[in-house]
Backbone as numpy.savetxt, mean C-alpha at the origin, in Angstrom:
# Nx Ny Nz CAx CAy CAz Cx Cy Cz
1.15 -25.62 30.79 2.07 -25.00 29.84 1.94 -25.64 28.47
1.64 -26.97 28.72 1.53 -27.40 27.34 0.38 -27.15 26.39
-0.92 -26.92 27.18 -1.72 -26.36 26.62 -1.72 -25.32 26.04
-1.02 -24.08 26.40 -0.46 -22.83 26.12 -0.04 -22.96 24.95
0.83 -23.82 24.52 1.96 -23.99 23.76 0.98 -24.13 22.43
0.09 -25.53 22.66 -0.57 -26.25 21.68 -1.71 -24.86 21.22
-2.04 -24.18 22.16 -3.25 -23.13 21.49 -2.83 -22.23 20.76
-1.23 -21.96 21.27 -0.61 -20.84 20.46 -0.02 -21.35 19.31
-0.07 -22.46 18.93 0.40 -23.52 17.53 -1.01 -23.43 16.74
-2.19 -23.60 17.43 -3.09 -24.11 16.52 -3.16 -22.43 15.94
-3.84 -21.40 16.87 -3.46 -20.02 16.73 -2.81 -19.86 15.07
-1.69 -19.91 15.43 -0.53 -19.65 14.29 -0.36 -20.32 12.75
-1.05 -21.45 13.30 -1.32 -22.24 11.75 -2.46 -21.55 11.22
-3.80 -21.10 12.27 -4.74 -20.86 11.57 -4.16 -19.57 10.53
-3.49 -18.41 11.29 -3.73 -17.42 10.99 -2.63 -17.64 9.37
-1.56 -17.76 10.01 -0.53 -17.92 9.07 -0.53 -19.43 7.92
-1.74 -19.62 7.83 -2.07 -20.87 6.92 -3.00 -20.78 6.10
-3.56 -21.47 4.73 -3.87 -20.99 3.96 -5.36 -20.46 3.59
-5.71 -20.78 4.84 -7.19 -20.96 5.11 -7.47 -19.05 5.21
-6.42 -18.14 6.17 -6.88 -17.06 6.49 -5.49 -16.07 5.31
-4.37 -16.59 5.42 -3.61 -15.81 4.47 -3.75 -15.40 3.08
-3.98 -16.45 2.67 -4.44 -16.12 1.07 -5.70 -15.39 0.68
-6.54 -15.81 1.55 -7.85 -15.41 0.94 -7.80 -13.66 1.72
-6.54 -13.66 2.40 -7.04 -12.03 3.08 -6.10 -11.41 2.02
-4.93 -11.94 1.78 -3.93 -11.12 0.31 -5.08 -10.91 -0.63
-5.46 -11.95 -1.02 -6.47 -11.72 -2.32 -7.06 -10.67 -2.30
-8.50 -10.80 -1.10 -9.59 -9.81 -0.90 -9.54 -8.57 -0.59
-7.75 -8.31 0.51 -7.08 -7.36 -0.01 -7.35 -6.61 -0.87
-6.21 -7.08 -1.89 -5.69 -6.61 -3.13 -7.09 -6.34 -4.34
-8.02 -7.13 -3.97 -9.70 -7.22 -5.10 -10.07 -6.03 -4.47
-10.04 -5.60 -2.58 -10.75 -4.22 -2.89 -10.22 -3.02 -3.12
-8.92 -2.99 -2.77 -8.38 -1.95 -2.99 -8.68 -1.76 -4.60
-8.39 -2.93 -5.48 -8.58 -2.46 -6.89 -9.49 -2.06 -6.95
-10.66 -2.78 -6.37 -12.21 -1.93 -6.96 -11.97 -0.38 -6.83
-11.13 -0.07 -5.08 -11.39 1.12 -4.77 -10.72 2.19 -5.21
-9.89 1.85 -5.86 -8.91 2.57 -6.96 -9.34 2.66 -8.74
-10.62 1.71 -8.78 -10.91 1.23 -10.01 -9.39 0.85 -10.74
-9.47 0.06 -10.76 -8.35 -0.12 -11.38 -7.05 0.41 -11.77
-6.42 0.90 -10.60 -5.35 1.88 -11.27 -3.88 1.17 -11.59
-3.68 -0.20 -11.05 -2.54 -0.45 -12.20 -2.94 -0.83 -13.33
-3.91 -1.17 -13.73 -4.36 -1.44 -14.80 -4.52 -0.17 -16.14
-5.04 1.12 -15.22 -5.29 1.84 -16.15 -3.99 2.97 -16.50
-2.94 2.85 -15.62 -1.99 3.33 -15.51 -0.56 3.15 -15.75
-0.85 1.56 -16.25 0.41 1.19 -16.26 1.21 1.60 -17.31
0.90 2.16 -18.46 1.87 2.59 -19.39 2.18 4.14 -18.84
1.52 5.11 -18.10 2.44 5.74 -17.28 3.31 5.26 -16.59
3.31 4.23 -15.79 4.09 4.18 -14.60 5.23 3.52 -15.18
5.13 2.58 -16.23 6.05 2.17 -17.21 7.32 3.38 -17.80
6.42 4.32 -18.44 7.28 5.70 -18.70 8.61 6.16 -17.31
7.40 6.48 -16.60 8.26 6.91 -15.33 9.21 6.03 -14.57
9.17 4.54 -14.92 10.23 3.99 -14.42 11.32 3.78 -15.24
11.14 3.79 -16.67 12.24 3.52 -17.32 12.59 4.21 -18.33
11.98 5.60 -18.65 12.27 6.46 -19.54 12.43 7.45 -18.98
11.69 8.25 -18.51 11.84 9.62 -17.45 12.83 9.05 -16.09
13.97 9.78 -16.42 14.83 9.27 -15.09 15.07 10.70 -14.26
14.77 11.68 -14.67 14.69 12.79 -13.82 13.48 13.54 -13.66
13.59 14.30 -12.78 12.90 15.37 -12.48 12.91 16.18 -13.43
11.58 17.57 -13.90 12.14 18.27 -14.81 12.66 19.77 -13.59
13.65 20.29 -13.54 13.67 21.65 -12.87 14.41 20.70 -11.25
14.28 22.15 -10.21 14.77 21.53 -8.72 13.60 20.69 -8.01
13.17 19.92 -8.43 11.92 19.46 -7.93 12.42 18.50 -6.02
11.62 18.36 -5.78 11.99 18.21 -4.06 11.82 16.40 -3.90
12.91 16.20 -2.97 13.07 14.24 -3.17 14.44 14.17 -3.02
14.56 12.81 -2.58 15.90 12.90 -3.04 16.77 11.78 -3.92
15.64 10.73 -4.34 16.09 9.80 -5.64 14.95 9.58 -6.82
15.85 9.31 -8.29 15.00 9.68 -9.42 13.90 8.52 -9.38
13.18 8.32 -9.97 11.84 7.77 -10.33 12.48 5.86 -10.31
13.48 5.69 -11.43 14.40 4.40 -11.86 14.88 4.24 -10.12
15.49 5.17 -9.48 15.88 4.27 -7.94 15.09 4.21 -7.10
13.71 4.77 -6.99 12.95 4.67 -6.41 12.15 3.29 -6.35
11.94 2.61 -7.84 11.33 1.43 -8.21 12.32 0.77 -7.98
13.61 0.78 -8.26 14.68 -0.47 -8.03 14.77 -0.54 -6.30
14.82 0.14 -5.74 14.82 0.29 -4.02 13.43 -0.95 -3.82
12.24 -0.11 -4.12 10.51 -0.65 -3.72 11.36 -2.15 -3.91
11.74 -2.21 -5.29 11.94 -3.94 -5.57 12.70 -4.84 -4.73
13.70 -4.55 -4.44 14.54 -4.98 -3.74 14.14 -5.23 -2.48
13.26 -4.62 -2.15 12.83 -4.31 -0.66 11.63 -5.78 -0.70
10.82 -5.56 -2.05 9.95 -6.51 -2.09 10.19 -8.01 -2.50
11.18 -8.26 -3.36 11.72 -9.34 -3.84 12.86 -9.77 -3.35
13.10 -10.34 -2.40 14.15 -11.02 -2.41 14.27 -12.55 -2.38
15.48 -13.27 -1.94 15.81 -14.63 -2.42 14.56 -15.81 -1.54
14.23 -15.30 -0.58 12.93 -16.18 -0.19 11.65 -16.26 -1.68
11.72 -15.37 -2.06 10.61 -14.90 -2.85 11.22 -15.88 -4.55
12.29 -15.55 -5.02 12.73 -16.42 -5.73 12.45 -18.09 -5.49
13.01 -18.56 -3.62 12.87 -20.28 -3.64 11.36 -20.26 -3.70
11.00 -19.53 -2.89 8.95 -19.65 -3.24 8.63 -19.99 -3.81
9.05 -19.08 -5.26 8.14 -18.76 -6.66 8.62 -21.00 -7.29
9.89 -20.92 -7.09 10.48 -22.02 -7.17 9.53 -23.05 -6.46
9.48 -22.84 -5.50 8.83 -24.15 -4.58 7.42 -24.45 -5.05
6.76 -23.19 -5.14 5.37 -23.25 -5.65 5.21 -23.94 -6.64
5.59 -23.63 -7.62 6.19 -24.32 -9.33 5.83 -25.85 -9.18
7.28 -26.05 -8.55 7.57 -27.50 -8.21 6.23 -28.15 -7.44
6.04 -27.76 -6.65 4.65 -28.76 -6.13 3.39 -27.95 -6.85
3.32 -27.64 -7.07 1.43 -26.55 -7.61 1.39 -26.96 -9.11
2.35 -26.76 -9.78 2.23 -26.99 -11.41 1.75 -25.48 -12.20
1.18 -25.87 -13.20 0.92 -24.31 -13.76 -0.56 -23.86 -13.25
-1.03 -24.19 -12.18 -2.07 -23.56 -11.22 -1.38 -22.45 -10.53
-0.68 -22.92 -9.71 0.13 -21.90 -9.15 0.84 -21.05 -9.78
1.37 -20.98 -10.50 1.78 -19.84 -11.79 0.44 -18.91 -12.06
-0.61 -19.55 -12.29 -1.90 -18.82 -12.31 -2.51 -18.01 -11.26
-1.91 -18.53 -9.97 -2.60 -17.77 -8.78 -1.27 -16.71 -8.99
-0.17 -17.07 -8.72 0.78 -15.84 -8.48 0.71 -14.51 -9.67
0.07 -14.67 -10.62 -0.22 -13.75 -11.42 -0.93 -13.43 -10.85
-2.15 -13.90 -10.63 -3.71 -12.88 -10.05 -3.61 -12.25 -8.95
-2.43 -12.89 -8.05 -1.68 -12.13 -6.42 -1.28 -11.10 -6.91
-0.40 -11.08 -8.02 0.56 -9.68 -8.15 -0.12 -8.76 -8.80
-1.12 -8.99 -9.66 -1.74 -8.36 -10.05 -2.76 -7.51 -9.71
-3.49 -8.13 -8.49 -4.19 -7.37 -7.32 -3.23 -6.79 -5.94
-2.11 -7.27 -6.15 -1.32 -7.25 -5.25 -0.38 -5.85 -5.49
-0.28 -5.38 -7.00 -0.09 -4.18 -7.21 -0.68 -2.58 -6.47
-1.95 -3.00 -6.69 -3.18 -1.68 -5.64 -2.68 -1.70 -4.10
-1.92 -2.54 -3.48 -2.04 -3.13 -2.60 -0.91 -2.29 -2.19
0.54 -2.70 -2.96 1.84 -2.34 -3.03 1.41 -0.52 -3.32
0.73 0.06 -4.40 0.91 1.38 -4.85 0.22 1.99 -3.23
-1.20 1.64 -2.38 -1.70 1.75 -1.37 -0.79 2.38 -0.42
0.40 1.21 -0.36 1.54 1.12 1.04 2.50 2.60 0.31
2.93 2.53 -0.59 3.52 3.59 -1.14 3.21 4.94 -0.82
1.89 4.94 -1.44 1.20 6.43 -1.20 1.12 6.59 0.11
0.74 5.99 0.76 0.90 6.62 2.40 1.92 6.80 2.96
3.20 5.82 2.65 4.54 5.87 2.79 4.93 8.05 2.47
4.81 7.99 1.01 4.97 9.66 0.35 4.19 10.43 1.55
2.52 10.04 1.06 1.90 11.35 1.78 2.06 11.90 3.02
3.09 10.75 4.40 2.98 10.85 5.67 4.94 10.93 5.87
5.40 11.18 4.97 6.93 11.41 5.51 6.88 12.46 5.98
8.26 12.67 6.42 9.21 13.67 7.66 10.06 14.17 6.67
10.56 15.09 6.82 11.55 16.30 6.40 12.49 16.06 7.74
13.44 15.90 7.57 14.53 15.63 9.36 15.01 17.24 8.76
15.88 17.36 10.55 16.60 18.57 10.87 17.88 18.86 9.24
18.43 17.29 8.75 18.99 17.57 7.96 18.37 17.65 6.54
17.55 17.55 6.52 16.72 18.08 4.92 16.65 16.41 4.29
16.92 14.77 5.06 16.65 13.84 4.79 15.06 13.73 4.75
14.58 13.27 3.51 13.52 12.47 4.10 12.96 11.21 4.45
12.34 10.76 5.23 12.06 9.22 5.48 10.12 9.02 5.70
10.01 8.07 4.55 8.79 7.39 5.15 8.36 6.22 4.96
6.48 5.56 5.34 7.28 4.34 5.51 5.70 3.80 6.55
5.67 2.98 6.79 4.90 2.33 7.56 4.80 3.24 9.09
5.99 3.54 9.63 6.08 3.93 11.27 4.85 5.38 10.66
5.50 6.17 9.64 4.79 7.28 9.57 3.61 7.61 9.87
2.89 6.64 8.70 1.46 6.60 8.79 0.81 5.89 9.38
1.13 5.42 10.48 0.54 4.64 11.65 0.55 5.33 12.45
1.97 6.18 12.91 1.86 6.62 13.98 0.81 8.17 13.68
0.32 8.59 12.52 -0.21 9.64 12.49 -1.82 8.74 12.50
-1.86 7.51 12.32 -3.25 7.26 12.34 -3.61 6.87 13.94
-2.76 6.42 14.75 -2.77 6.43 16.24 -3.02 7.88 16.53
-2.00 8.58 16.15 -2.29 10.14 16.99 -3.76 10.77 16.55
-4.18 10.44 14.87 -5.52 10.69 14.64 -6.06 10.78 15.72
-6.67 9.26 15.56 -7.39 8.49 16.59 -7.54 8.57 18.28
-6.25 8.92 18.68 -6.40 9.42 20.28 -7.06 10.84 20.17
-6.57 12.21 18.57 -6.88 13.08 19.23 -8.20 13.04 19.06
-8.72 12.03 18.30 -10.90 11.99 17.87 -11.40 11.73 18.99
-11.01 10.66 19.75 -11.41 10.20 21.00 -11.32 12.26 22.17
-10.12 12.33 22.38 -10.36 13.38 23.37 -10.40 14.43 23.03
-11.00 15.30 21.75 -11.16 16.38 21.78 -12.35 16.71 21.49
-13.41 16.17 21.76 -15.04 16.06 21.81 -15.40 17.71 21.45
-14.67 18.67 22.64 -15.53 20.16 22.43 -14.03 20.99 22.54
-13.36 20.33 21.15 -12.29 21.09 21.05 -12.65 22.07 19.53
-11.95 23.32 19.89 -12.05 23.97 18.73 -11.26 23.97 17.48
-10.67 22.94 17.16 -9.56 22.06 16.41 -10.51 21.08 15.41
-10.69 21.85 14.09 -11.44 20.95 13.38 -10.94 19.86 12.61
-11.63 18.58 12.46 -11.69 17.37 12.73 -11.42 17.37 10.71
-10.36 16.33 10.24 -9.88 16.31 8.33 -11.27 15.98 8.11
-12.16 16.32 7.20 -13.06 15.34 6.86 -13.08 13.79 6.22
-14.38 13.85 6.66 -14.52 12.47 6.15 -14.78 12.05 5.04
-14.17 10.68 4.62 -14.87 10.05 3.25 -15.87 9.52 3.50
-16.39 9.11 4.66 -18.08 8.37 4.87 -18.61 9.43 5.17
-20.27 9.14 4.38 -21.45 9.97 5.00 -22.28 9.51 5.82
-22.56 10.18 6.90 -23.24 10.21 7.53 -24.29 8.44 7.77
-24.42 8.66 6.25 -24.94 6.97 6.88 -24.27 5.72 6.34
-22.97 5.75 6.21 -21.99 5.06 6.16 -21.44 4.29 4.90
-22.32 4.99 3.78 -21.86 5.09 2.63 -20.42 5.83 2.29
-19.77 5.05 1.05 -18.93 5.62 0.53 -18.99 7.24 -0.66
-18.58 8.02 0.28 -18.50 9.01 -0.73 -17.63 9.49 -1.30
-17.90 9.80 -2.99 -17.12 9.97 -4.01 -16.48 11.45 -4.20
-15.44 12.02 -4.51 -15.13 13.76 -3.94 -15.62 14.39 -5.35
-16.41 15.43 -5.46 -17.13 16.01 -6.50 -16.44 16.46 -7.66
-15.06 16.44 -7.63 -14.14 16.92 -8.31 -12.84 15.91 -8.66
-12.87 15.61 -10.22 -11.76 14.41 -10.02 -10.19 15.14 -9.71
-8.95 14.50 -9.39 -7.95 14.82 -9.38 -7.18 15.50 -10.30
-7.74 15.23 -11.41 -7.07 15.64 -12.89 -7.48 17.06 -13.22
-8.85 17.31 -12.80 -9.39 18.58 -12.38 -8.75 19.38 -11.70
-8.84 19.08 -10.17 -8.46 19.82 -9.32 -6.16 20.74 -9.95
-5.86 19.21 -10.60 -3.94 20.07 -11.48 -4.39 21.08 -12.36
-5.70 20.84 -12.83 -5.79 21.95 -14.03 -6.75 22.99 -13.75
-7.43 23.30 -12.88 -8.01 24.09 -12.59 -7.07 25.18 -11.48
-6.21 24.57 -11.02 -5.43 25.39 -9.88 -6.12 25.34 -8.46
-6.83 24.50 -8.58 -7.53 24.40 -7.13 -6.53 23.99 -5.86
């Protein structure tokens, strides 16, 4: 038993220590930016607008909180008083190194945060009462159900979302940017 104990300690330091945590937040957050090219970067004076100037919708648009409670919610959810003694604790023992890393965290750590978001939106529920909710359970549980139905429907006549990899396992780019596709009516 004690062995048990001691493997599931060493286990837990590895993972949850700084050797595998940090460098996976980081590398994280570095590819998603690549894979977004930079989109808090190139976006941020939109997203700036939309959090603190545009507080409504224009017309009956569908949702059910404005842009300002949507970001104050994300925050709250993301910051709280652990995150304050942290930032504190770090300070105190790290010096202004650590001030330097927690910028370059949040800053890659943004793609990371907008990532969890967008799938959060793209994979919500509409409930019986016209609530909506989404969120981590969502888009997991639709990437499980993916995934079981890829596995068993081999010679089903139920065609398969496409893919972003080709064929030989390159990343492929969609022929048409997004900004296109609002103004063209596609």
């Amino acid at each position: 038993m004690k062995s048990l104990e001691t493997f599931l300690s060493d286990v837990s330091s590895f993972v949850w220590g700084p050797w595998l945590l940090i460098p996976l937040l980081l590398l994280t957050g570095l590819y998603l930016t690549i894979l977004l090219r930079g989109l808090q970067f190139r976006h941020f004076r939109l997203a700036f607008w939309l959090a603190f100037f545009k507080r409504k919708e224009d017309g009956d648009a569908a949702g059910d909180i404005a842009h300002y409670q949507a970001l104050t919610t994300a925050l709250a959810a993301t910051v709280g008083v652990g995150n304050i003694a942290g930032v504190a604790t770090a300070i105190a023992l790290g010096g202004p190194g650590a001030v330097f890393w927690m910028w370059v965290t949040g800053l890659v750590g943004m793609a990371t945060k907008y990532s969890e978001a967008y799938l959060g939106v793209r994979f919500r529920r509409t409930d019986a009462a016209g609530e909506q909710s989404g969120g981590p359970m969502h888009y997991l549980r639709a990437r499980a159900s993916r995934a079981a139905s890829d596995g068993s429907s081999a010679g089903s006549s139920r065609s398969r979302a496409p893919s972003r990899r080709s064929a030989s396992g390159t990343w492929c780019r969609p022929t048409r940017s997004p900004r296109t596709l609002r103004t063209s009516g596609a």
